[in-house]
C-alpha positions in Angstrom: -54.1 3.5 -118.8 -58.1 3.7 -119.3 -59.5 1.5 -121.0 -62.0 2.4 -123.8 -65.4 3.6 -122.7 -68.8 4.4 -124.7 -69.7 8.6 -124.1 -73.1 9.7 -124.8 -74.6 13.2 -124.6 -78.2 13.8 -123.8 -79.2 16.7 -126.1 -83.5 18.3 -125.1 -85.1 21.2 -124.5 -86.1 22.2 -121.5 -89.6 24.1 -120.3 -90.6 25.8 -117.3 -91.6 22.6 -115.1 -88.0 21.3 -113.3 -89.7 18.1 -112.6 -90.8 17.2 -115.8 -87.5 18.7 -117.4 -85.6 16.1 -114.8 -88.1 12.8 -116.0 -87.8 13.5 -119.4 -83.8 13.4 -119.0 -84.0 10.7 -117.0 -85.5 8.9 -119.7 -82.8 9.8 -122.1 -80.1 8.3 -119.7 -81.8 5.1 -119.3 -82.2 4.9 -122.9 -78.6 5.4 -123.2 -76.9 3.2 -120.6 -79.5 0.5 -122.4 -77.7 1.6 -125.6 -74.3 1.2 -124.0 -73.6 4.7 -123.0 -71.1 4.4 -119.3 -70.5 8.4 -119.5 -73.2 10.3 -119.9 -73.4 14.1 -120.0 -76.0 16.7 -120.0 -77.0 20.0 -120.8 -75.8 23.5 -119.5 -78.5 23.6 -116.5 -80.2 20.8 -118.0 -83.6 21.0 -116.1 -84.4 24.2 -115.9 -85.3 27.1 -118.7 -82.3 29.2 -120.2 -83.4 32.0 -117.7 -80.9 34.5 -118.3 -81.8 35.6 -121.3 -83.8 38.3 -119.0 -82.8 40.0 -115.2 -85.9 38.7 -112.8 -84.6 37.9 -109.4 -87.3 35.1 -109.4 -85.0 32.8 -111.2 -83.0 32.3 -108.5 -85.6 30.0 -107.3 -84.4 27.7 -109.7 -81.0 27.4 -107.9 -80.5 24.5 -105.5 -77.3 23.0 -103.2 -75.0 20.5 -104.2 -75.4 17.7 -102.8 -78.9 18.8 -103.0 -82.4 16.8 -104.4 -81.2 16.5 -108.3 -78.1 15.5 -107.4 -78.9 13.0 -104.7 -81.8 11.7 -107.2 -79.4 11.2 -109.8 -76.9 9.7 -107.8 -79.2 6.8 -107.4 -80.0 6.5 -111.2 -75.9 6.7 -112.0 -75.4 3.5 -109.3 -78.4 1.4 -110.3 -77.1 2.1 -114.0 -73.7 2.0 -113.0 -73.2 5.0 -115.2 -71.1 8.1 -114.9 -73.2 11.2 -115.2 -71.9 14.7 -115.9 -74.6 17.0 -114.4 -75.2 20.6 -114.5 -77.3 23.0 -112.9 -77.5 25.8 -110.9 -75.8 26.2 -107.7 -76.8 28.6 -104.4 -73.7 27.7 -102.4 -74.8 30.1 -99.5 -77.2 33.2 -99.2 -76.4 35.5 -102.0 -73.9 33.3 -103.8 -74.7 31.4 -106.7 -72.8 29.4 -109.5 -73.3 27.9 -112.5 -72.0 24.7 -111.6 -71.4 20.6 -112.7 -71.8 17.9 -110.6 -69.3 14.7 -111.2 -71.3 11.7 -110.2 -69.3 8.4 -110.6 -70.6 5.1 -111.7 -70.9 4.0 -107.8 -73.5 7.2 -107.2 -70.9 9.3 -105.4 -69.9 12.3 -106.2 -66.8 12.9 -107.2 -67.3 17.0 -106.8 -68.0 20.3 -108.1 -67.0 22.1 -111.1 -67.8 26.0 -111.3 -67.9 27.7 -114.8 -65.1 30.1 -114.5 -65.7 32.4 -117.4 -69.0 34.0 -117.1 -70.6 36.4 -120.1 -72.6 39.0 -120.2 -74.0 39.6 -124.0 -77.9 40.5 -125.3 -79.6 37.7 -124.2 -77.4 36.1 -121.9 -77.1 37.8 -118.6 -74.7 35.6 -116.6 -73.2 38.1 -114.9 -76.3 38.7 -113.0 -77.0 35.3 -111.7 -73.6 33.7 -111.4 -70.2 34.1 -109.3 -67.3 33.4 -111.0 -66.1 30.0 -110.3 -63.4 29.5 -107.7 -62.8 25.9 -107.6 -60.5 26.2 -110.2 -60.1 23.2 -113.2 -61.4 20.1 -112.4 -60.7 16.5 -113.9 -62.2 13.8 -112.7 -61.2 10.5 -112.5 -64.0 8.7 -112.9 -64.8 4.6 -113.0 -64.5 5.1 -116.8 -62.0 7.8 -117.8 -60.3 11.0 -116.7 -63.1 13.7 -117.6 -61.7 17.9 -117.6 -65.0 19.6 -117.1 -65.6 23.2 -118.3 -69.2 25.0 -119.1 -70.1 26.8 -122.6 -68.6 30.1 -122.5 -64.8 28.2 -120.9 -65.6 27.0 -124.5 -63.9 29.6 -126.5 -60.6 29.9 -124.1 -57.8 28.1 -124.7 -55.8 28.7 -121.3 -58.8 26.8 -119.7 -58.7 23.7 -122.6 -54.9 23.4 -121.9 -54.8 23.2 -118.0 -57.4 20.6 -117.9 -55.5 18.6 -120.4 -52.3 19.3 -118.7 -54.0 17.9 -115.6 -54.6 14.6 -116.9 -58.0 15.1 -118.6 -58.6 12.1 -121.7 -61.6 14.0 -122.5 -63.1 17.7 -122.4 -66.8 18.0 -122.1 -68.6 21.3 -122.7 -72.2 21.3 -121.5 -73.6 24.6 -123.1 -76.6 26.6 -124.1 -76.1 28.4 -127.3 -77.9 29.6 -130.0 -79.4 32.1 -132.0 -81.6 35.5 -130.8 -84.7 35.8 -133.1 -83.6 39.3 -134.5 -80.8 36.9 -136.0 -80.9 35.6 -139.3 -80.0 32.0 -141.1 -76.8 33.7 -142.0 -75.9 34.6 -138.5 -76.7 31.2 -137.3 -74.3 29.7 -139.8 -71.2 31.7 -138.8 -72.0 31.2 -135.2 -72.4 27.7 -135.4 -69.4 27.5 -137.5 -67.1 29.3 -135.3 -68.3 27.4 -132.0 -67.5 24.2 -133.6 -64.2 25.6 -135.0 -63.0 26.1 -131.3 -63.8 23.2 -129.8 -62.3 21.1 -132.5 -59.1 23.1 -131.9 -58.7 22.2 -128.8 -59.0 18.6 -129.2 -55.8 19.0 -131.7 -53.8 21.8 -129.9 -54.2 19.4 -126.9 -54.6 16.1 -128.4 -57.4 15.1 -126.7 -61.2 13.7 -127.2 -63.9 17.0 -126.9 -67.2 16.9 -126.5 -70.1 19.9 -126.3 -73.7 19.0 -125.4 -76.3 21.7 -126.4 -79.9 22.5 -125.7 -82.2 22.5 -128.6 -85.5 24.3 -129.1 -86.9 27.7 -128.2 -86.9 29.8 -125.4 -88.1 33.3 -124.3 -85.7 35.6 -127.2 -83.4 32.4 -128.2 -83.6 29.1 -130.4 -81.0 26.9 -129.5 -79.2 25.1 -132.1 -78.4 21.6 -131.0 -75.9 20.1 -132.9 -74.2 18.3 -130.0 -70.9 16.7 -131.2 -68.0 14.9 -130.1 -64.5 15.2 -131.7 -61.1 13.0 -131.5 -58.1 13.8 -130.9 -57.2 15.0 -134.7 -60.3 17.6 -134.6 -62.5 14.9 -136.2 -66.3 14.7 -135.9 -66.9 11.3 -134.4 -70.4 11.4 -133.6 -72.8 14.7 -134.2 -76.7 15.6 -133.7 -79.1 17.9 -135.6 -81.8 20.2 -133.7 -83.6 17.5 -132.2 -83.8 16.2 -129.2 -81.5 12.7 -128.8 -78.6 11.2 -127.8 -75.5 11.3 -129.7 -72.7 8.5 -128.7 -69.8 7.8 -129.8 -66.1 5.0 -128.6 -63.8 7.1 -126.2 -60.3 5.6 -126.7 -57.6 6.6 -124.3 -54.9 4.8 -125.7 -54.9 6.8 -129.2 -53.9 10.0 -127.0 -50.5 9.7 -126.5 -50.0 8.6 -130.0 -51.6 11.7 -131.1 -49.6 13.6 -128.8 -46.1 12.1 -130.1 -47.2 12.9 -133.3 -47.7 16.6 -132.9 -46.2 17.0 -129.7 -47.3 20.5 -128.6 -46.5 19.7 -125.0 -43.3 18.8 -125.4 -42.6 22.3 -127.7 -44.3 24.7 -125.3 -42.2 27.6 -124.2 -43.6 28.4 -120.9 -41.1 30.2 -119.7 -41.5 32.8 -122.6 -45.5 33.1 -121.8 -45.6 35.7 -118.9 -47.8 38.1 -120.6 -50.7 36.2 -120.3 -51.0 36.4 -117.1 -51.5 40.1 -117.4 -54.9 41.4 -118.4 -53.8 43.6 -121.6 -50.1 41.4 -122.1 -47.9 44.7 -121.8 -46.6 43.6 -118.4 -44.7 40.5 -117.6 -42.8 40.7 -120.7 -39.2 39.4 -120.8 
């Protein structure tokens, strides 16, 4: 069983300089492995401007391999800290193809692999669809020096299907880099029920799964959007264990994954699923498959 561990998310903004973007969140993470933090994660494409809030096909200059400089840079940060670091950016796996992607660095400075966001939107003001491929690597936990780590990228955030396989693949924790926030034709009001609602999902899944969750945002703003912040982490019961405002910071908080399968024998959802009676999910509208 893994032993306790201290997560920490880096929560910035992020302006149109990838170099400056990458100091200042190197700064963060040695400000947080001096605090104690042994898994850090970051942003949805942490160094770079939320660019698809607009279609410019000079964005894809932004993209970059993996293994590729940022990675390989921060490989060398995560050994000399001996940190884990959860990385995101944005991938060009070959000519053409492009994913919005996570890196898994361990505490060592290798890389444990890639995760590629599997559920891509396409809404005013964020134009995924454009820039990135669906992911086809599938789920991904990590096993990392520290704990097992499900990975998944903001809009994954508001399936469940995609919360439950990573937990049914071992993960002790669910971490959600993401970029969300609110359009300036939006109001206070809107902002409220968004914000509301995103937190509402994530701290479901950390009960229907029994499991730790944690979502790092991006604060400030950017071209049509103003990010909220608001970074949390939640335990297994859906409680807020650690949570940010709309500044910049780090928010940390104990990982415990010994209290999971107490949670889990408590409300034991795994034990009481009846997959044998969910074949309609697997059909795009649920009117085929059924028994």
């Amino acid at each position: 069983m893994n032993k306790p561990f201290q997560l920490s998310l880096i929560q910035t903004y992020a302006g149109m300089d990838k170099n400056e973007n990458l100091e200042r969140t190197e700064e963060f993470i040695r400000r947080a492995a001096s605090e104690g933090g042994q898994v850090i994660c970051l942003q949805e494409l942490f160094h770079m401007p939320y660019f698809c809030s607009s279609v410019d096909q000079a964005n894809f200059a932004f993209a970059e391999p993996i293994p590729g400089p940022t990675v390989n840079r921060l490989a060398k940060l995560a050994k000399n800290l001996s940190v884990v670091l959860m990385v995101p950016l944005f991938e060009r796996a070959a000519a053409g193809i492009y994913f919005n992607s996570m890196a898994a660095i361990d505490a060592d400075g290798s890389l444990l692999g890639t995760y590629r966001k599997m559920h891509i939107p396409e809404d005013p003001g964020f134009h995924e669809k454009y820039y990135f491929t669906p992911g086809d690597l599938g789920y991904k936990v990590f096993k990392t020096a520290y704990g097992s780590i499900g990975t998944l990228i903001c809009w994954d955030q508001w399936f469940p299907e995609a919360a439950r396989i990573a937990a049914l693949k071992g993960a002790d924790l669910l971490i959600y880099p993401t970029a969300i926030g609110t359009l300036y034709a939006e109001g206070e009001e809107d902002k409220k029920r968004f914000m509301d609602s995103w937190k509402i999902i994530q701290r479901s899944h950390a009960i229907a799964n029994g499991c730790y969750v944690a979502s790092i945002n991006r604060t400030g703003k950017e071209h049509k959007s103003e990010f909220w912040g608001n970074s949390f982490i939640a335990g297994p019961f859906g409680e807020l264990l650690a949570e940010a405002g709309e500044s910049p910071g780090i928010v940390s908080s104990r990982i415990d994954p010994s209290s999971i399968d107490p949670q889990r024998l408590e409300w034991p959802f795994f034990r009481d699923r009846r997959i044998e009676s969910y074949k309609p999910i697997l059909s795009r509208t649920g009117l085929s498959g059924e028994q």
